[in-house]
N, C-alpha and C positions, 0 to 999 in steps of 0.2 A: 504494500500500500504506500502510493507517492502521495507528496505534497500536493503535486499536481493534480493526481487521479480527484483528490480533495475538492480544490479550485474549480476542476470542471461539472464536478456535482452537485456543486452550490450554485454556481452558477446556470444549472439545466436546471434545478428546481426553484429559482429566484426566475427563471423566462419563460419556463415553461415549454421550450422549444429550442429543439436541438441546433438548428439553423443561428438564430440569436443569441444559444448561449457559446456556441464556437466562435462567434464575433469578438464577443464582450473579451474573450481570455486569447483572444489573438490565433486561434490555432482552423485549421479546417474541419467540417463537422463530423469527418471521420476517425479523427483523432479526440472530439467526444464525446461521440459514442461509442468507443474501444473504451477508452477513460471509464465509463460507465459500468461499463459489461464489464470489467477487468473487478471492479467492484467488488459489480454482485456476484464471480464467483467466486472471490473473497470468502464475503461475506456469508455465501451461501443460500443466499435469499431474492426475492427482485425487490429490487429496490423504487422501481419507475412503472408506472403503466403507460406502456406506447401508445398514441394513436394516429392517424395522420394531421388531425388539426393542432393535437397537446398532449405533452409528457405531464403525467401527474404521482406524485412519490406516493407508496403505497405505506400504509402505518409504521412497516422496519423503516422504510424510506426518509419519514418524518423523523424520528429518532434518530436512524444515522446524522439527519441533516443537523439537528442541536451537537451532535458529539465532533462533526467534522468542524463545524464554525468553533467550538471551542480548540480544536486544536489547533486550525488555523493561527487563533487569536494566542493561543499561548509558544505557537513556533515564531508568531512575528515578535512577543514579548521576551522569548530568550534570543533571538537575532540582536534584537534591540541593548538589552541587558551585555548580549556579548559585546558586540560594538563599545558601549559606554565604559564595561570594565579595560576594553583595550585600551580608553581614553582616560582611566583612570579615575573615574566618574562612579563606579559604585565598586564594589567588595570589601576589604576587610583588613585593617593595618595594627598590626600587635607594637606596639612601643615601649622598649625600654628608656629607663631614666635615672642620672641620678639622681639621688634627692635635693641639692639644692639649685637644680634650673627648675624646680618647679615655680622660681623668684627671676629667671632668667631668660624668658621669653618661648618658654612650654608652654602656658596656655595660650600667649597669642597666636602660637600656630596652630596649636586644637582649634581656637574659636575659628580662625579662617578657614581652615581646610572642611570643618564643619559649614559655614556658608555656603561654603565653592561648592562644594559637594554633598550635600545632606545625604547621598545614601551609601558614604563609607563609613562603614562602624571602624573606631579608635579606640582600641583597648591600649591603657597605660600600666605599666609595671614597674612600679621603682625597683630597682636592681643597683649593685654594687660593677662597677667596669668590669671585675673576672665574674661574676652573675650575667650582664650581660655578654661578654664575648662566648661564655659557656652555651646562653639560649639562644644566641645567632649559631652558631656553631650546631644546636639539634634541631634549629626551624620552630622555635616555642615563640621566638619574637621576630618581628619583620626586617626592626631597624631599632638601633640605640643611638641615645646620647649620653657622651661621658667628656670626659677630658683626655686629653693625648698624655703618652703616644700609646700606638694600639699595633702592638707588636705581630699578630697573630694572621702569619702569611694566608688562610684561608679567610682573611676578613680583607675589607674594604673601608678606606675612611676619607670622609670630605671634611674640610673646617668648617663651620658653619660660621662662627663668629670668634674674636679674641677679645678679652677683657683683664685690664688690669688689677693685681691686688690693693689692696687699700685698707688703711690703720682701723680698726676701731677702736673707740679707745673709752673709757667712761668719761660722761659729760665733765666730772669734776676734777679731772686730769689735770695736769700744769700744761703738757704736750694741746691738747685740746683746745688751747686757747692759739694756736701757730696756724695760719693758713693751711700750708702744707708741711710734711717731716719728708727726714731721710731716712734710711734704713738703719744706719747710723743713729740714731736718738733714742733708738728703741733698746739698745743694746743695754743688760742690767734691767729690764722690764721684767715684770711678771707674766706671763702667755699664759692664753686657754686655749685647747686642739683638740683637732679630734685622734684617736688614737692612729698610730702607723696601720694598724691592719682594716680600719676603715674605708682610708681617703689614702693609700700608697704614692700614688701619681702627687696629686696635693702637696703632701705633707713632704717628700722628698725635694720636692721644688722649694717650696718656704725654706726649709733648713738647709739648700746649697747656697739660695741666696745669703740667707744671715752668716751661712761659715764662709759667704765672699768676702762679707764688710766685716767678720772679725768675731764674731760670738757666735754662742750656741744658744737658742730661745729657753728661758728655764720656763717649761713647762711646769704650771701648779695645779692644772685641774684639766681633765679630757670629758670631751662630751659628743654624743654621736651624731647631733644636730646642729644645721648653724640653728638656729634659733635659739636649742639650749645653750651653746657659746656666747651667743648676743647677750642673751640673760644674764649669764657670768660675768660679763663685761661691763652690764648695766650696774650688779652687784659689787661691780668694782672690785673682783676677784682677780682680773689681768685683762689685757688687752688681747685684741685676736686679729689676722690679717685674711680677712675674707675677700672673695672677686670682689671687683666692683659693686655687680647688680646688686648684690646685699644689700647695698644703699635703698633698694623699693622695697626692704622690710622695714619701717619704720618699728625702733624700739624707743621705749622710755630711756633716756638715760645714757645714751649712746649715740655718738658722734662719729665720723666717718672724716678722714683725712687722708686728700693723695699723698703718694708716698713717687717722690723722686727716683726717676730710673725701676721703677715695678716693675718686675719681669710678666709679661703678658701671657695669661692661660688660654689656651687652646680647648674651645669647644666644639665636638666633630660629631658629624653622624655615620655611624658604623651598620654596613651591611655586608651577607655574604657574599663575598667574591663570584663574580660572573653572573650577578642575580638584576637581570633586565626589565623593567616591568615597569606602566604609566604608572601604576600606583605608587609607586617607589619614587620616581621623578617628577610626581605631584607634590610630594610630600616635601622634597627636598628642595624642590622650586618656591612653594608656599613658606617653607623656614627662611629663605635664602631674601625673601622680598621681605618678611614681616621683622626679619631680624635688625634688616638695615638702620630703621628708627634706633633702636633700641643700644645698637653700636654707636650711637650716635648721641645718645643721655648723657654722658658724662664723659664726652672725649676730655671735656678743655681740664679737668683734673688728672689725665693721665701724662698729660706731657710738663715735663721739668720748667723750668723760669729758665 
């Protein structure tokens, strides 16, 4: 049974005549009344009564005639559906994250790609970089964001965006009252971090740069959240050097200062190697446009006097 055979049977029982409905669907009326016949011995039944003035569907005939228009409607509705998932326009995108771009321009790309496209569903999984390279690596998630670098030759990774780090410091700080600091000022502080086995990438980069300028950060208190860091900073327990964007957490009590010569973090989206698909280059195009603002909040504190 063809799509075709389909087409010509609706169309003989919408004209009622063999002649007119061969017209309507382009073909000669030999080819539908084959159509026809091919059918009903399908089917195993007549589906038509012939006569020389008009063909009229016989009760299976009515019946067939509802089940063929639906399948009609539902081969033009997966046609359709395919097409649009080649466009990147519906299916299904599992997103890893880690947890503090949820303050770094993750939801504005949810909210857009949710406009763009109301009928891909976005599943978000906060994950750890080795959590997500593990779930790109068994197909659990589509695409992550972490921070570089992303060593893992079966993976793939684009920058999305770079941000520098910056002081926080408690409002009541003596530092706090200076425009900007150097890395240098900080040295003899008390810090709050998260532990190594957290944030590796992170925390490795913070402590090459401080063993550049000459000290070791004395860690007094870790915590696995920037927010609970921010807290501790608020509580005037020690200062913390989070990205940038932090800045869009507003806390009580907490103050945010560029830091001269920051060494800039690398934020990248990671997928599996060789992995081709609009959904994928929707995604990555929608981050790539919505991020640009957003790289753009707080340039004029990342660059030195």
């Amino acid at each position: 049974m063809e799509l075709r055979h389909l087409r010509h049977f609706i169309a003989l029982a919408e004209e009622g005549h063999f002649g007119r409905a061969a017209e309507r669907v382009y073909v000669v009326q030999q080819a539908s009344s084959s159509s026809v016949r091919r059918l009903e011995d399908e089917v195993g039944v007549p589906l038509v009564t012939r006569s020389t003035r008009r063909v009229e569907l016989t009760p299976a005939g009515r019946e067939f005639l509802a089940g063929a228009r639906e399948t009609l409607t539902l081969a033009e509705q997966t046609l359709e559906r395919t097409r649009r998932a080649a466009r990147g326009e519906v299916g299904h995108l599992t997103v890893g994250f880690v947890g503090g771009l949820v303050f770094g321009g993750l939801p504005e790309i949810v909210r857009v790609l949710r406009e763009r496209s109301p009928d891909v569903g976005v599943e978000l999984r906060e994950l750890s970089a080795a959590e997500q390279e593990a779930a790109l690596r068994s197909g659990q998630i589509d695409v992550g964001l972490m921070l570089l670098p992303v060593r893992d030759p079966a993976l793939e990774a684009r920058a999305l965006w770079r941000e520098p780090l910056v002081a926080a410091l408690p409002a009541a700080h003596p530092l706090a009252g200076r425009e900007r600091l150097h890395i240098h000022d900080l040295a003899g502080e008390d810090f709050v971090f998260f532990p190594r086995h957290q944030r590796a990438t992170y925390f490795d980069q913070v402590m090459r740069w401080c063993a550049e300028a000459g000290f070791s950060p004395r860690v007094v208190q870790e915590g696995l959240e920037v927010p609970t860091l921010l807290s501790l900073v608020s509580a005037e327990v020690g200062m913390f050097l989070p990205i940038s964007f932090f800045q869009r957490l507003g806390m009580q009590g907490v103050v945010y200062r560029p830091l001269e010569g920051a060494p800039l973090i690398d934020i990248v989206a990671v997928w599996r190697r060789g992995r081709k698909d609009a959904l994928l280059d929707e995604f990555l195009g929608v981050a790539a446009e919505v991020l640009g603002p957003i790289r753009e909040e707080f340039p004029q504190k990342a660059k030195a006097k």
